[in-house]
N, C-alpha and C positions, 0 to 999 in steps of 0.2 A: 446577454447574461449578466446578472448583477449578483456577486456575492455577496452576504453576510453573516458575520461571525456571531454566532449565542455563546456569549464567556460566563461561566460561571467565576463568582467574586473565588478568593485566593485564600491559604487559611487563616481561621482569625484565633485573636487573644481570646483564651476561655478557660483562665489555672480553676475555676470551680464546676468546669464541665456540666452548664446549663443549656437548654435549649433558648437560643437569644432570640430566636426572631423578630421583631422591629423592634427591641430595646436600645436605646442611644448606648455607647458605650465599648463597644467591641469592633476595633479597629483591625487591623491585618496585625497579625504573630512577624515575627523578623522573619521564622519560615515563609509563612506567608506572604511579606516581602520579598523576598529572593526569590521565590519561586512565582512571581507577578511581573519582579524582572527577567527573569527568564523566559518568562511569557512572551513579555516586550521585544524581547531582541528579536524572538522565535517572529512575529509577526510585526517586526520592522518595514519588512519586505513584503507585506505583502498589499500593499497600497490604499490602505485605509486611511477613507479622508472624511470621515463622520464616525463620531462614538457617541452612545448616548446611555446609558446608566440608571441602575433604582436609583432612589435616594437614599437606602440605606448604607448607612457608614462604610463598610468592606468592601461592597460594592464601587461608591466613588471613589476611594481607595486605589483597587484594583485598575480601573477605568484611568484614573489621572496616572496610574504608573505606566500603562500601556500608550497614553498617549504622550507620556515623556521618553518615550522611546521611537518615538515615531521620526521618520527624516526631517518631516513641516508640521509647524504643529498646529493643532486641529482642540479645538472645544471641548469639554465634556456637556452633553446636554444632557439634564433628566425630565426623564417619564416613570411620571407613578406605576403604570401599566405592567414595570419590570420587577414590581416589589415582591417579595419574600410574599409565599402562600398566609392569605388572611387568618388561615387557621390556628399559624402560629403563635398569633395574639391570645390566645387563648391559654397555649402550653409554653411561653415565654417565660421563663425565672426559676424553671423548674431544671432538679439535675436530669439527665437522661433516664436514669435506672426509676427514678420516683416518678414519672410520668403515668402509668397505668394506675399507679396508686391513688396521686392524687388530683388525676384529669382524667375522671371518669369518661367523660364524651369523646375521649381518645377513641374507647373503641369503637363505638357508630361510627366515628373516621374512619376508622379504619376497613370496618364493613363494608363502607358505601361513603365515596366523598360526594358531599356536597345536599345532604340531606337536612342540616342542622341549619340553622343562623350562623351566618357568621364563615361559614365553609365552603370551601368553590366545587364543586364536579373538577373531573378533569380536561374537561371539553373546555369548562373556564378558562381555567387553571393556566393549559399550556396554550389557548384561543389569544388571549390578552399579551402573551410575546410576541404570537405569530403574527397578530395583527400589529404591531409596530416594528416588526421586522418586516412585512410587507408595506406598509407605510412610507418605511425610510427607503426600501427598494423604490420604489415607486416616487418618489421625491428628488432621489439622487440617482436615477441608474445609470449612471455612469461613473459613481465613485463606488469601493467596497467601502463596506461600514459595520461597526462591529457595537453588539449589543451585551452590556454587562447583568448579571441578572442572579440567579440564586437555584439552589437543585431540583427541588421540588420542581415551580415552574419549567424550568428547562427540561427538567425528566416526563413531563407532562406530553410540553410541544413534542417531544421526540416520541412522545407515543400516537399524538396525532400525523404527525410527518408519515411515519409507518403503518399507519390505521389498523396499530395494536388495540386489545378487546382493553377498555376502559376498569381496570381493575388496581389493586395495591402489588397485585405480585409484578405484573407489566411496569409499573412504577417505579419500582429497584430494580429490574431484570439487567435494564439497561441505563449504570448510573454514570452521570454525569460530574466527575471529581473536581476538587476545588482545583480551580484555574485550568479545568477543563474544556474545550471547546466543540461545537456545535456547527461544523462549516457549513451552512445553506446556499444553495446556487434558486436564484429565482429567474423567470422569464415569463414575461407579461404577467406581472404581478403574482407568480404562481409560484411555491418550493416547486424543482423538477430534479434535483439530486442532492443528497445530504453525507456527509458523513463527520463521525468521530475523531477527533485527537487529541490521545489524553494529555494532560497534565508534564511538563517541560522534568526531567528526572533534576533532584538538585542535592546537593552534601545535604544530613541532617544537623542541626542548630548545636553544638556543642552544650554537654551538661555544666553548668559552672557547681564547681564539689565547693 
């Protein structure tokens, strides 16, 4: 049996509350720090001796704080494979609330992923984790190894892991919070049990008046 962990990256800076998706520039919030270290400690123990990460910012981020918490310390490696949903190139710069206004193609996403240019299905979507999380199984199975990665995708795998119906409500039913984790058990290269555990509880960041 070879476990490995699907992390979702930790919270990030965003005082103009845009949707960032692979915009340079949005790094972890101090919450977001604190609660990556808390992560860290949570999963000191539990013998992870490969990480490997998107390359998006928050993402490595999160990834190098979890592996500075580790006993021995271990690499961060990236794979493009873990990146933030392509789609979001799309609806990146925009506020949250302005999104249906002025990203029309939002809704056909919405309908139906993966119709458009440019947009994965979700077969994609959560395909492209779960194949470098069986990868690295299959590489290492004898070390646990933990994969850094973003909601979308991860909410995706999780609906392949369950062989949930391929829809947007299945999508959020079951979400994946920032510094969220995804604990996968594989054997002979196959998921064979999965479960949840959310997000490490931590103080919130103090207002400065």
């Amino acid at each position: 049996m070879t476990t490995v962990y699907l992390v979702r990256h930790s919270d990030v800076e965003n005082p103009q509350n845009v949707l960032y998706g692979h915009l340079d520039g949005f790094p972890l919030s101090e919450l977001g720090r604190r609660r990556a270290e808390a992560l860290a400690e949570r999963l000191a123990g539990s013998g992870i001796r490969r990480l490997v990460s998107s390359p998006l910012e928050r993402a490595r981020e999160t990834a190098g704080i979890i592996a500075g918490g580790l006993p021995e310390p271990v690499e961060v490696e990236i794979d493009p494979a873990l990146r933030e949903a392509e789609f979001s190139r799309y609806l990146q710069g925009v506020r949250f609330w302005m999104i249906p206004l002025l990203r029309p193609r939002w809704y056909l996403h919405k309908m139906r992923r993966g119709m458009m240019p440019g947009d994965e299905a979700i077969a994609d979507l959560g395909g492209r984790v779960l194949e470098v999380a069986r990868r690295v199984a299959a590489e290492t199975p004898d070390r646990t190894s933990a994969l850094v990665s973003h909601a979308d995708p991860l909410q995706a795998a999780w609906i392949l892991l369950e062989g949930r119906p391929h829809n947007e409500v299945e999508m959020y039913r079951r979400a994946v919070d920032r510094a969220g984790v995804l604990k996968v058990d594989f054997e002979n290269g196959e998921p064979v049990a999965w479960e949840y555990q959310p997000p490490p509880r931590v103080d919130p960041v103090p207002k400065v008046s």
